[in-house]
C-alpha positions as CSV (number, residue, x, y, z in Angstrom):
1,X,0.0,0.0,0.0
2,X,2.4,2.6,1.3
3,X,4.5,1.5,-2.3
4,X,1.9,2.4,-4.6
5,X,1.0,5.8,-2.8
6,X,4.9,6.6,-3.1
7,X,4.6,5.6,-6.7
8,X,1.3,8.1,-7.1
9,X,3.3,10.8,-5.5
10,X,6.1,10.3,-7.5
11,X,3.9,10.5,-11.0
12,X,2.2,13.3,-10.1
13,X,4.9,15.3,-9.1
14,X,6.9,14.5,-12.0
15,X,3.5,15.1,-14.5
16,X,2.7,18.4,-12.6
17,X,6.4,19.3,-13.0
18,X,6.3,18.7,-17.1
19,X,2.6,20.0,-17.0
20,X,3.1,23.4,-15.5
21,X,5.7,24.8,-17.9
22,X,5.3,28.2,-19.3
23,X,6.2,28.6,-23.0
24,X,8.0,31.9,-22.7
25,X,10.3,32.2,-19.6
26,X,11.6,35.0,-19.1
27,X,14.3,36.3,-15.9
28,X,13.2,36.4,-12.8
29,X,9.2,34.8,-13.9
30,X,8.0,32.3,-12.0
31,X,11.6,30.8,-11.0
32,X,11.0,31.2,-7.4
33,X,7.8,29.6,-7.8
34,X,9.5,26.8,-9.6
35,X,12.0,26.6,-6.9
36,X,9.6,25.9,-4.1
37,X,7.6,23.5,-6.1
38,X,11.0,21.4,-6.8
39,X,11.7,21.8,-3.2
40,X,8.2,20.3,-2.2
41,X,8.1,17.8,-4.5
42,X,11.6,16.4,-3.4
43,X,10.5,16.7,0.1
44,X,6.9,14.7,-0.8
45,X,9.2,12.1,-2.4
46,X,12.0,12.0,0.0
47,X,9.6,11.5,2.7
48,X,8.1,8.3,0.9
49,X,11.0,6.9,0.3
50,X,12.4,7.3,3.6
51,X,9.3,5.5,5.6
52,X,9.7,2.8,3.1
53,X,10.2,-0.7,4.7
54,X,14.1,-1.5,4.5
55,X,15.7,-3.6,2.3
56,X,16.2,-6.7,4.3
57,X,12.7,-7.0,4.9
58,X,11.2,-6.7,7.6
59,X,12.5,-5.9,11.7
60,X,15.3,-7.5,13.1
61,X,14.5,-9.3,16.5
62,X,17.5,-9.9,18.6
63,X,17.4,-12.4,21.6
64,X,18.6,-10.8,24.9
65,X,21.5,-12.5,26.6
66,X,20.1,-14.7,29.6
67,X,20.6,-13.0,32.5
68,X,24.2,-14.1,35.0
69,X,23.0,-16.6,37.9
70,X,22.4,-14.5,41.0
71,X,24.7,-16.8,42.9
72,X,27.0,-19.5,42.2
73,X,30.0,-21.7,44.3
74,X,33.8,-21.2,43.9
75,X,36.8,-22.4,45.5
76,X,38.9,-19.8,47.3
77,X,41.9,-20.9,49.0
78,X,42.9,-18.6,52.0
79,X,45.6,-18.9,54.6
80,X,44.8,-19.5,58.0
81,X,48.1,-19.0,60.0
82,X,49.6,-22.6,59.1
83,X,48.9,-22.9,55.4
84,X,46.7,-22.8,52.4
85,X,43.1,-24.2,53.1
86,X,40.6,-24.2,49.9
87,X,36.9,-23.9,50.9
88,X,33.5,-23.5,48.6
89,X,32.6,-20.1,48.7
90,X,29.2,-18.9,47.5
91,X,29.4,-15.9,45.5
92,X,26.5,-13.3,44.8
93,X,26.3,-10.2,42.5
């Protein structure tokens, strides 16, 4: 839908463009006018083509990482006066 209202746009900007010509120009007649219309136009066009779906096809959905257990065990060794002694620790974030 939103392809074939771009497309609309598009031909009628480009036939009112070719349609509206004046067969004597002269300096300074109409070119301001002209001006704006081009700028209009461009903007009507630009503005289709930019809300356009993308290329690829469609959104990207990207699975969010699982989240770090809350708590988990480790061995920590530790000294305790007469030597190394390793222990299960329980580590939290």
């Amino acid at each position: 839908m939103k392809k074939t209202i771009a497309a609309l746009v598009a031909v009628a900007t480009i036939a009112g463009s070719l349609v509206s010509g004046a067969p004597a120009a002269r300096a300074g007649d109409g070119v301001a006018a002209g001006v704006a219309a081009g700028l209009i136009g461009g903007a009507i066009v630009g503005g289709a083509i930019a809300s356009s779906r993308p290329a690829y096809g469609g959104p990207v959905y990207v699975a969010e990482p699982p989240p770090p257990p809350p708590c988990y065990w480790q061995r920590q060794r530790y000294w305790d006066g007469y030597g190394w002694v390793v222990r299960p620790v329980r580590v939290c974030y």
